[in-house]
N, C-alpha and C positions, 0 to 999 in steps of 0.2 A: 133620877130627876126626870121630870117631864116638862115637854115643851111643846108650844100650840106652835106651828109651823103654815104655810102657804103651798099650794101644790098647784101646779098649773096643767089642769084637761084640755082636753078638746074642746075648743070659746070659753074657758073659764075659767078662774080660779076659787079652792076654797082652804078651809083649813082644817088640819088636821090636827093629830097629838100623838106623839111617839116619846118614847123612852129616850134618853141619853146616859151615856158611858161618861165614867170619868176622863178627864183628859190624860191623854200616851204617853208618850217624849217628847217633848218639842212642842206641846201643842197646848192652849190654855181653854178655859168655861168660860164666856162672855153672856152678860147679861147685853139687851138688846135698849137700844136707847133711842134712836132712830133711825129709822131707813127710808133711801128716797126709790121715788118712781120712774122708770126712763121708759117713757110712750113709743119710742119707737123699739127698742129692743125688747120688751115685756111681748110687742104685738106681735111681735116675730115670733115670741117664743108660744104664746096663745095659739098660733096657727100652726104649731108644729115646724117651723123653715129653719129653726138654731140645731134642737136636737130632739130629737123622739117624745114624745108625751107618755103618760104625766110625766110632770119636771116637776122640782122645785124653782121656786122664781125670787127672784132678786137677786141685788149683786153690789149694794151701797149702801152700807150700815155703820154706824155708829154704837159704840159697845162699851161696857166696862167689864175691865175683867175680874173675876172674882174667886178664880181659881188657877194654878200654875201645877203641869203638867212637870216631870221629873226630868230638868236641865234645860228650863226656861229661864237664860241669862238674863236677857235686855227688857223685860217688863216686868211688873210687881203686879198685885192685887191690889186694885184702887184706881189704875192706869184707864184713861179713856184711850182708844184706839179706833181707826176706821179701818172697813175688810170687806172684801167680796162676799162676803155670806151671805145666803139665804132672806129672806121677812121670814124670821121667828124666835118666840120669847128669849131663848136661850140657845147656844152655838158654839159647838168648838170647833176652834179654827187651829192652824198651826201656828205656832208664831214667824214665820218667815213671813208669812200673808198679812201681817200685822203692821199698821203703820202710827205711831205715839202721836196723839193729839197735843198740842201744846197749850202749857197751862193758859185756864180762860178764854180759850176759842169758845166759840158761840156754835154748841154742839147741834143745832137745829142746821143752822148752814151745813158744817162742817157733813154730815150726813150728803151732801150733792158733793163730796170728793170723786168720784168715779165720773161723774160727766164734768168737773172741774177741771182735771188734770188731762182731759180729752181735749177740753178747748183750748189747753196750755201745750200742751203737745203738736197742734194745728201752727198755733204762733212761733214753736222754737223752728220746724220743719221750715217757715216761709223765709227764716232768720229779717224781720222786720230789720228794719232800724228806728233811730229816733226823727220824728222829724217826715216821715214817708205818709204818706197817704193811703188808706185805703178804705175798701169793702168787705162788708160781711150779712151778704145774701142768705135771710134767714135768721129769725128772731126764736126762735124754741132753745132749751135751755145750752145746748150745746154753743149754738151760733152768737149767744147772748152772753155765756162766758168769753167765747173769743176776742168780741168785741169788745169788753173788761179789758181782757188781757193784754190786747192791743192799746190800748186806751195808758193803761199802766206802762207798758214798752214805750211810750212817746209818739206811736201816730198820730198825725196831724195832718187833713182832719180824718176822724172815724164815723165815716159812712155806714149806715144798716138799711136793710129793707127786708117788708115782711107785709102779709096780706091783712094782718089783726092789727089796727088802731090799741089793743090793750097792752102788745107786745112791742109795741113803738112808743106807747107811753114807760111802759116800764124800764125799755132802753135810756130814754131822755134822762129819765127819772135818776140812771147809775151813770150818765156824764158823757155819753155818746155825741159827736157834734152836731151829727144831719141823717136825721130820720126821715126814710119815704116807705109810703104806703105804692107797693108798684101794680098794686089794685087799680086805686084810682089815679095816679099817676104811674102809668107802666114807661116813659120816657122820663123819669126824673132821675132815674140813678144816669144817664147819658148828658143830662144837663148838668149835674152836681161833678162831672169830671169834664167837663168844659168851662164850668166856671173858675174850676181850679187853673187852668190854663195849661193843661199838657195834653199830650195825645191819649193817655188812655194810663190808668191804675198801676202803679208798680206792684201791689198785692192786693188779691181779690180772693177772701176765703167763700166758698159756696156751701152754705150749711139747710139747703129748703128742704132737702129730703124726695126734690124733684129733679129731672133731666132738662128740663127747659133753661130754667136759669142758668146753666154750665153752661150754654151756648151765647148767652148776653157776657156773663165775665169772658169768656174766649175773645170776645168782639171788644171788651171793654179795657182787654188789659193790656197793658204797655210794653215798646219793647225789651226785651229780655225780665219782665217783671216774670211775677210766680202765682199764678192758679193754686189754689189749696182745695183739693176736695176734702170735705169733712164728713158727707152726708152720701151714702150707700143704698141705693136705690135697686131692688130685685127687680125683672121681666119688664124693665125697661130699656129701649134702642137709645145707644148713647149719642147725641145729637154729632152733625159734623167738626167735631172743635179744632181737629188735624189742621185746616188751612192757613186759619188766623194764628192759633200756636207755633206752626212751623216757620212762617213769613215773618213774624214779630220777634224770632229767636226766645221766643216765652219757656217756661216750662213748667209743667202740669205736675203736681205734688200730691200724691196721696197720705193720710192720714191715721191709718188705721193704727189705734193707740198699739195692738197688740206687738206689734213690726219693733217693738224698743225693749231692749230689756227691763222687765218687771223691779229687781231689785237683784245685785250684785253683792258677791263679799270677795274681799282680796285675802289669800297667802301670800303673809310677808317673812322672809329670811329676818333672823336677828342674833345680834352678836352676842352670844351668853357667857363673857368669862375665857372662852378657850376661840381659837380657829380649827376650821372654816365656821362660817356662819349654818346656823339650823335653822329648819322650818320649824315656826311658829304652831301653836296648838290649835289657836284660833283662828277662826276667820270673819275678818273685821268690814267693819260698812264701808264701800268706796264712794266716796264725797264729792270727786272732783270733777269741776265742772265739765270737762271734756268728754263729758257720757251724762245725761240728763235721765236719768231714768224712770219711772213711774213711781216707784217708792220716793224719789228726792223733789220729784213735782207735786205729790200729793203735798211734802213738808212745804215746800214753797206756798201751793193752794192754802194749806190751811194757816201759812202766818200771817198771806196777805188780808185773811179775814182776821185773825188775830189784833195785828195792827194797825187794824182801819181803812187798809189801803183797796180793799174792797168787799161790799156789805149786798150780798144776793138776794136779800128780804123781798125787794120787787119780784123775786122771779119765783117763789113759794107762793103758787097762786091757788093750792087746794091743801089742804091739813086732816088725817082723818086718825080716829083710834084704829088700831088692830084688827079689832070688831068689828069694821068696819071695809076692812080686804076685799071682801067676793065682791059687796057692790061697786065699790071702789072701780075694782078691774076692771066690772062690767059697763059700767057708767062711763069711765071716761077711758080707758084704754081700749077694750074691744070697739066700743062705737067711734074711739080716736075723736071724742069731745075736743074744738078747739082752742075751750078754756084753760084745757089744763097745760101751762105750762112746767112746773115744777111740782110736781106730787109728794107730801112728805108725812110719811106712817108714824104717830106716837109708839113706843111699848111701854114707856111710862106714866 
Protein backbone atom coordinates (compact mmCIF):
# COMPACT_ATOMS: atom_id res chain seq x y z
CA UNK A 1 0.00 0.00 0.00
CA UNK A 2 1.10 3.44 -0.47
CA UNK A 3 0.77 6.55 1.26
CA UNK A 4 1.27 10.29 0.59
CA UNK A 5 2.98 11.56 3.83
CA UNK A 6 4.39 15.24 4.99
CA UNK A 7 8.33 15.56 5.53
CA UNK A 8 9.70 18.47 7.16
CA UNK A 9 13.20 20.33 5.38
CA UNK A 10 14.88 22.98 6.12
CA UNK A 11 11.75 26.25 6.20
CA UNK A 12 9.56 23.58 4.79
CA UNK A 13 7.49 21.21 4.48
CA UNK A 14 6.23 18.81 1.50
CA UNK A 15 4.91 15.66 0.65
CA UNK A 16 5.95 12.63 -0.31
CA UNK A 17 4.82 8.95 -1.11
CA UNK A 18 6.26 5.74 0.21
CA UNK A 19 5.28 2.11 0.49
CA UNK A 20 3.84 0.59 3.62
CA UNK A 21 4.22 -2.89 5.20
CA UNK A 22 1.62 -4.75 6.63
CA UNK A 23 1.02 -4.27 10.22
CA UNK A 24 3.60 -6.65 12.90
CA UNK A 25 2.43 -7.59 16.40
CA UNK A 26 0.79 -5.34 18.17
CA UNK A 27 0.39 -2.88 15.80
CA UNK A 28 -2.69 -1.90 13.54
CA UNK A 29 -3.14 0.05 9.45
CA UNK A 30 -4.98 3.35 10.16
CA UNK A 31 -6.58 5.31 7.68
CA UNK A 32 -6.13 8.96 8.43
CA UNK A 33 -9.27 11.17 9.18
CA UNK A 34 -7.91 14.25 10.63
CA UNK A 35 -4.92 15.91 11.92
CA UNK A 36 -4.30 19.04 13.73
CA UNK A 37 -1.64 21.76 13.53
CA UNK A 38 0.48 22.95 16.64
CA UNK A 39 2.33 26.36 15.48
CA UNK A 40 4.52 26.32 18.05
CA UNK A 41 6.09 22.83 18.03
CA UNK A 42 5.83 22.28 13.88
CA UNK A 43 8.20 25.82 14.05
CA UNK A 44 10.53 24.22 16.22
CA UNK A 45 10.59 21.31 14.20
CA UNK A 46 10.88 23.58 10.68
CA UNK A 47 14.07 25.15 12.16
CA UNK A 48 15.65 22.10 13.01
CA UNK A 49 15.57 22.78 17.41
CA UNK A 50 13.46 19.19 18.19
CA UNK A 51 15.56 16.75 16.13
CA UNK A 52 17.62 16.74 12.84
CA UNK A 53 15.91 17.33 9.50
CA UNK A 54 14.19 16.15 7.31
CA UNK A 55 11.63 14.83 9.71
CA UNK A 56 8.43 13.66 9.46
CA UNK A 57 6.01 16.24 11.01
CA UNK A 58 2.83 15.93 12.98
CA UNK A 59 1.91 14.29 16.13
CA UNK A 60 -2.23 14.67 16.42
CA UNK A 61 -4.40 12.49 14.25
CA UNK A 62 -7.45 10.98 14.17
CA UNK A 63 -7.82 7.56 12.37
CA UNK A 64 -9.81 4.64 11.63
CA UNK A 65 -8.42 1.49 11.79
CA UNK A 66 -8.70 -0.89 9.18
CA UNK A 67 -6.42 -3.42 9.59
CA UNK A 68 -5.19 -5.55 12.91
CA UNK A 69 -1.74 -6.67 13.24
CA UNK A 70 -1.39 -10.47 14.94
CA UNK A 71 -2.45 -10.05 18.77
CA UNK A 72 -4.35 -6.84 18.73
CA UNK A 73 -6.67 -7.33 21.67
CA UNK A 74 -8.38 -4.04 22.70
CA UNK A 75 -9.38 -2.66 19.15
CA UNK A 76 -11.36 -3.86 16.06
CA UNK A 77 -11.51 -2.64 12.45
CA UNK A 78 -13.97 0.03 12.33
CA UNK A 79 -12.60 1.54 15.73
CA UNK A 80 -11.97 5.47 15.50
CA UNK A 81 -8.88 6.15 17.66
CA UNK A 82 -6.47 9.23 18.17
CA UNK A 83 -2.22 8.78 17.89
CA UNK A 84 0.80 10.57 17.67
CA UNK A 85 1.25 9.81 14.12
CA UNK A 86 2.62 11.58 11.54
CA UNK A 87 0.17 14.02 8.56
CA UNK A 88 -0.33 11.19 6.24
CA UNK A 89 -2.91 9.07 4.28
CA UNK A 90 -2.21 5.96 5.90
CA UNK A 91 -0.14 4.73 9.30
CA UNK A 92 0.78 2.14 11.47
CA UNK A 93 0.89 2.73 14.55
CA UNK A 94 1.22 0.17 17.49
CA UNK A 95 -1.57 -0.25 19.50
CA UNK A 96 -0.30 0.79 22.94
CA UNK A 97 -0.05 4.36 21.16
CA UNK A 98 -3.68 4.13 20.57
CA UNK A 99 -6.38 5.78 22.37
CA UNK A 100 -10.63 4.53 21.47
CA UNK A 101 -12.54 7.52 20.40
CA UNK A 102 -15.83 7.23 21.96
CA UNK A 103 -18.92 6.60 20.11
CA UNK A 104 -20.14 9.96 18.46
CA UNK A 105 -17.31 12.31 19.53
CA UNK A 106 -17.16 14.92 17.01
CA UNK A 107 -13.96 13.58 15.08
CA UNK A 108 -12.98 17.17 13.74
CA UNK A 109 -12.34 18.43 17.47
CA UNK A 110 -11.34 15.26 18.67
CA UNK A 111 -8.16 15.49 16.29
CA UNK A 112 -6.86 18.68 18.88
CA UNK A 113 -6.49 15.68 21.51
CA UNK A 114 -2.52 16.23 21.81
CA UNK A 115 -2.79 20.12 22.75
CA UNK A 116 -6.15 18.99 24.79
CA UNK A 117 -4.81 16.83 27.31
CA UNK A 118 -1.66 19.29 27.53
CA UNK A 119 -4.06 22.02 28.67
CA UNK A 120 -5.60 19.26 31.12
CA UNK A 121 -2.42 18.18 32.43
CA UNK A 122 -1.47 22.15 33.32
CA UNK A 123 -4.96 22.25 35.48
CA UNK A 124 -4.52 18.72 37.33
CA UNK A 125 -0.43 19.89 38.21
CA UNK A 126 -2.05 23.49 39.86
CA UNK A 127 -4.64 20.99 41.62
CA UNK A 128 -7.41 24.00 41.19
CA UNK A 129 -10.21 23.87 43.34
CA UNK A 130 -13.78 24.91 42.91
CA UNK A 131 -14.54 28.12 43.54
CA UNK A 132 -10.67 29.73 43.25
CA UNK A 133 -9.95 32.35 40.97
CA UNK A 134 -7.66 32.66 38.35
CA UNK A 135 -5.53 33.41 35.06
CA UNK A 136 -4.53 32.25 32.05
CA UNK A 137 -1.98 34.53 30.19
CA UNK A 138 -2.25 33.49 26.76
CA UNK A 139 -4.93 32.79 24.27
CA UNK A 140 -3.37 30.11 21.35
CA UNK A 141 -4.80 26.85 21.65
CA UNK A 142 -3.03 25.47 24.35
CA UNK A 143 -3.78 28.33 26.95
CA UNK A 144 -7.38 28.32 25.55
CA UNK A 145 -7.98 24.84 26.38
CA UNK A 146 -6.78 25.54 29.93
CA UNK A 147 -8.88 28.05 30.38
CA UNK A 148 -11.97 25.36 29.40
CA UNK A 149 -10.57 23.22 31.55
CA UNK A 150 -10.52 25.53 34.45
CA UNK A 151 -13.80 26.90 33.56
CA UNK A 152 -15.31 23.03 33.85
CA UNK A 153 -13.11 22.42 37.35
CA UNK A 154 -15.30 25.34 38.94
CA UNK A 155 -12.90 28.52 38.85
CA UNK A 156 -14.55 31.48 39.69
CA UNK A 157 -13.82 33.83 37.95
CA UNK A 158 -11.66 32.76 34.86
CA UNK A 159 -9.54 35.43 33.90
CA UNK A 160 -7.57 35.31 29.97
CA UNK A 161 -5.33 37.69 28.34
CA UNK A 162 -4.01 37.80 25.07
CA UNK A 163 -2.74 40.50 22.39
CA UNK A 164 -5.60 39.21 19.45
CA UNK A 165 -9.13 40.72 19.85
CA UNK A 166 -10.12 37.38 17.72
CA UNK A 167 -8.67 35.16 20.42
CA UNK A 168 -10.56 37.06 23.16
CA UNK A 169 -13.56 36.77 21.32
CA UNK A 170 -13.25 33.22 20.78
CA UNK A 171 -12.42 32.76 24.68
CA UNK A 172 -15.93 34.63 25.53
CA UNK A 173 -17.42 32.84 22.99
CA UNK A 174 -16.54 29.17 25.09
CA UNK A 175 -17.71 30.84 28.69
CA UNK A 176 -14.54 32.56 30.02
CA UNK A 177 -15.59 35.37 32.57
CA UNK A 178 -13.08 38.33 31.93
CA UNK A 179 -11.27 38.83 28.87
CA UNK A 180 -8.37 41.46 28.45
CA UNK A 181 -6.61 42.59 25.63
CA UNK A 182 -3.11 43.43 27.68
CA UNK A 183 -2.16 45.29 24.41
CA UNK A 184 -4.39 48.00 25.00
CA UNK A 185 -5.03 47.57 28.36
CA UNK A 186 -1.51 46.28 29.79
CA UNK A 187 -2.78 47.15 33.71
CA UNK A 188 -6.03 45.37 33.32
CA UNK A 189 -5.20 41.98 34.35
CA UNK A 190 -3.79 44.07 37.94
CA UNK A 191 -7.22 45.83 38.14
CA UNK A 192 -9.34 42.46 37.38
CA UNK A 193 -7.42 40.95 40.73
CA UNK A 194 -8.14 44.03 42.77
CA UNK A 195 -11.49 43.98 42.04
CA UNK A 196 -11.83 40.77 43.15
CA UNK A 197 -10.61 41.94 46.52
CA UNK A 198 -7.59 39.83 47.44
CA UNK A 199 -3.97 40.34 47.37
CA UNK A 200 -2.94 38.66 44.31
CA UNK A 201 -4.25 35.19 42.24
CA UNK A 202 -4.12 31.79 43.80
CA UNK A 203 -3.46 30.24 40.37
CA UNK A 204 -1.99 31.92 37.30
CA UNK A 205 -1.25 29.47 34.18
CA UNK A 206 1.36 31.46 31.83
CA UNK A 207 0.74 29.99 28.35
CA UNK A 208 2.06 33.39 25.86
CA UNK A 209 4.94 31.53 24.52
CA UNK A 210 6.85 34.81 25.93
CA UNK A 211 9.23 35.60 29.19
CA UNK A 212 7.70 38.78 30.04
CA UNK A 213 4.47 37.77 31.21
CA UNK A 214 6.07 35.05 33.76
CA UNK A 215 7.26 38.10 35.48
CA UNK A 216 3.51 40.05 35.96
CA UNK A 217 2.05 36.33 37.23
CA UNK A 218 5.25 36.38 39.72
CA UNK A 219 3.92 39.83 40.90
CA UNK A 220 0.31 38.93 40.48
CA UNK A 221 0.21 35.84 42.32
CA UNK A 222 -0.95 35.18 45.90
CA UNK A 223 0.57 33.87 48.79
CA UNK A 224 1.32 30.28 48.69
CA UNK A 225 -0.86 30.18 45.31
CA UNK A 226 0.82 28.26 42.15
CA UNK A 227 2.51 29.69 38.86
CA UNK A 228 1.85 27.14 36.12
CA UNK A 229 4.29 27.42 33.30
CA UNK A 230 2.79 25.89 30.25
CA UNK A 231 4.60 27.73 27.35
CA UNK A 232 8.56 26.93 26.75
CA UNK A 233 10.44 29.68 25.52
CA UNK A 234 14.13 28.84 23.74
CA UNK A 235 17.26 31.85 23.96
CA UNK A 236 15.35 33.57 26.12
CA UNK A 237 16.75 35.40 29.92
CA UNK A 238 14.18 34.27 32.38
CA UNK A 239 13.07 37.39 33.96
CA UNK A 240 13.70 37.82 37.94
CA UNK A 241 10.57 35.87 39.34
CA UNK A 242 12.81 34.22 42.51
CA UNK A 243 11.87 37.25 44.78
CA UNK A 244 8.13 37.53 44.64
CA UNK A 245 7.91 33.71 44.48
CA UNK A 246 10.21 33.20 47.45
CA UNK A 247 8.52 36.16 49.77
CA UNK A 248 4.88 35.08 48.88
CA UNK A 249 5.67 31.19 49.87
CA UNK A 250 4.34 30.65 45.91
CA UNK A 251 5.36 27.91 43.92
CA UNK A 252 6.36 27.75 40.39
CA UNK A 253 4.95 24.60 38.46
CA UNK A 254 6.28 23.31 35.34
CA UNK A 255 4.11 21.45 32.79
CA UNK A 256 5.78 19.59 30.39
CA UNK A 257 3.00 16.99 29.51
CA UNK A 258 5.89 14.44 28.75
CA UNK A 259 7.10 14.37 32.74
CA UNK A 260 3.59 11.85 33.31
CA UNK A 261 3.31 8.62 32.24
CA UNK A 262 2.06 8.11 28.68
CA UNK A 263 -0.24 4.94 29.51
CA UNK A 264 0.20 2.21 32.24
CA UNK A 265 -0.85 -1.60 32.38
CA UNK A 266 -1.01 -3.45 35.80
CA UNK A 267 0.13 -7.22 36.70
CA UNK A 268 -2.38 -8.49 38.76
CA UNK A 269 -2.08 -12.01 41.05
CA UNK A 270 -5.32 -14.01 40.79
CA UNK A 271 -6.74 -16.95 42.55
CA UNK A 272 -7.09 -19.76 39.96
CA UNK A 273 -8.71 -22.78 41.83
CA UNK A 274 -5.48 -23.86 43.75
CA UNK A 275 -2.93 -21.65 46.38
CA UNK A 276 -0.75 -19.59 46.21
CA UNK A 277 -2.10 -17.05 43.86
CA UNK A 278 -0.45 -16.68 40.07
CA UNK A 279 0.47 -13.95 37.87
CA UNK A 280 -2.03 -13.18 35.56
CA UNK A 281 -1.28 -13.45 31.60
CA UNK A 282 -2.33 -10.18 30.91
CA UNK A 283 -1.83 -6.79 31.52
CA UNK A 284 -4.61 -4.74 32.15
CA UNK A 285 -5.39 -0.79 31.74
CA UNK A 286 -4.86 1.05 35.24
CA UNK A 287 -7.96 3.41 35.68
CA UNK A 288 -7.34 4.79 39.09
CA UNK A 289 -7.50 8.10 39.61
CA UNK A 290 -4.40 8.44 41.75
CA UNK A 291 -2.16 8.54 38.48
CA UNK A 292 -3.86 10.69 35.82
CA UNK A 293 -2.09 9.63 32.94
CA UNK A 294 -2.08 10.87 29.20
CA UNK A 295 -3.88 7.91 27.85
CA UNK A 296 -6.82 8.53 30.73
CA UNK A 297 -6.89 12.42 29.97
CA UNK A 298 -6.94 12.12 26.41
CA UNK A 299 -10.44 9.67 27.44
CA UNK A 300 -11.51 12.38 29.67
CA UNK A 301 -10.61 15.29 26.75
CA UNK A 302 -12.59 13.45 24.46
CA UNK A 303 -15.83 12.76 26.49
CA UNK A 304 -15.96 16.28 27.68
CA UNK A 305 -16.53 16.93 23.87
CA UNK A 306 -18.68 14.00 23.69
CA UNK A 307 -20.96 15.25 26.24
CA UNK A 308 -21.29 18.70 25.47
CA UNK A 309 -19.35 19.74 28.22
CA UNK A 310 -17.00 21.42 26.04
CA UNK A 311 -17.18 22.27 22.16
CA UNK A 312 -13.55 23.95 20.71
CA UNK A 313 -15.23 24.80 17.21
CA UNK A 314 -14.20 28.61 18.26
CA UNK A 315 -10.71 27.62 18.28
CA UNK A 316 -10.51 25.83 14.50
CA UNK A 317 -9.74 28.94 13.12
CA UNK A 318 -8.13 27.49 9.58
CA UNK A 319 -9.35 23.93 7.75
CA UNK A 320 -7.17 22.87 4.76
CA UNK A 321 -7.15 19.49 2.29
CA UNK A 322 -3.92 17.38 2.49
CA UNK A 323 -3.11 19.04 -0.71
CA UNK A 324 -2.82 21.63 0.77
CA UNK A 325 0.25 21.04 3.52
CA UNK A 326 3.34 22.76 2.05
CA UNK A 327 1.53 26.00 1.72
CA UNK A 328 -0.29 25.56 4.64
CA UNK A 329 3.14 25.24 6.63
CA UNK A 330 4.50 28.03 4.75
CA UNK A 331 1.73 30.57 5.17
CA UNK A 332 0.89 30.27 8.57
CA UNK A 333 3.61 28.26 10.55
CA UNK A 334 6.91 29.31 9.14
CA UNK A 335 5.78 33.02 8.88
CA UNK A 336 3.87 32.15 12.53
CA UNK A 337 0.61 34.12 10.83
CA UNK A 338 -1.37 35.31 14.06
CA UNK A 339 -4.48 34.09 12.67
CA UNK A 340 -3.89 30.80 13.02
CA UNK A 341 -5.08 29.52 16.08
CA UNK A 342 -6.10 25.82 15.65
CA UNK A 343 -5.04 24.39 12.22
CA UNK A 344 -6.93 21.31 11.24
CA UNK A 345 -5.79 19.00 7.90
CA UNK A 346 -8.82 17.00 6.16
CA UNK A 347 -7.61 13.29 4.62
CA UNK A 348 -11.02 12.76 3.90
Amino acid sequence: MKTIYAVCEPGKVVLKEKELPAPGPGQVLLKAKYSAMSPGTEKGLMVGAIVPLPTNIGYAMVAEVIELGEGVEDLKVGDHIVTTGEHAQYLIMDEMNCTPCPEGVDLRQAAFWNLGHTGMYALRRANLQMGEPCAVLGQGFVGAITAQCARIAGALPVIVTDLDDTRLEAAKKMGVDIAINSKEDPEGLEKAVKELGCDGLPVIFEATGARGPLMQAAELIGERGRLVMISQVHGEAMPPIDDPIMQKGASLIGTYVNSKPYKLRRADLYIEGTWPPVMGKKLNRYVNADCWTSDEDIRVFLNLIKYGKLDITPLISHEFDYTEIPEAYDKYVWEMDPTLTGGLIRWI
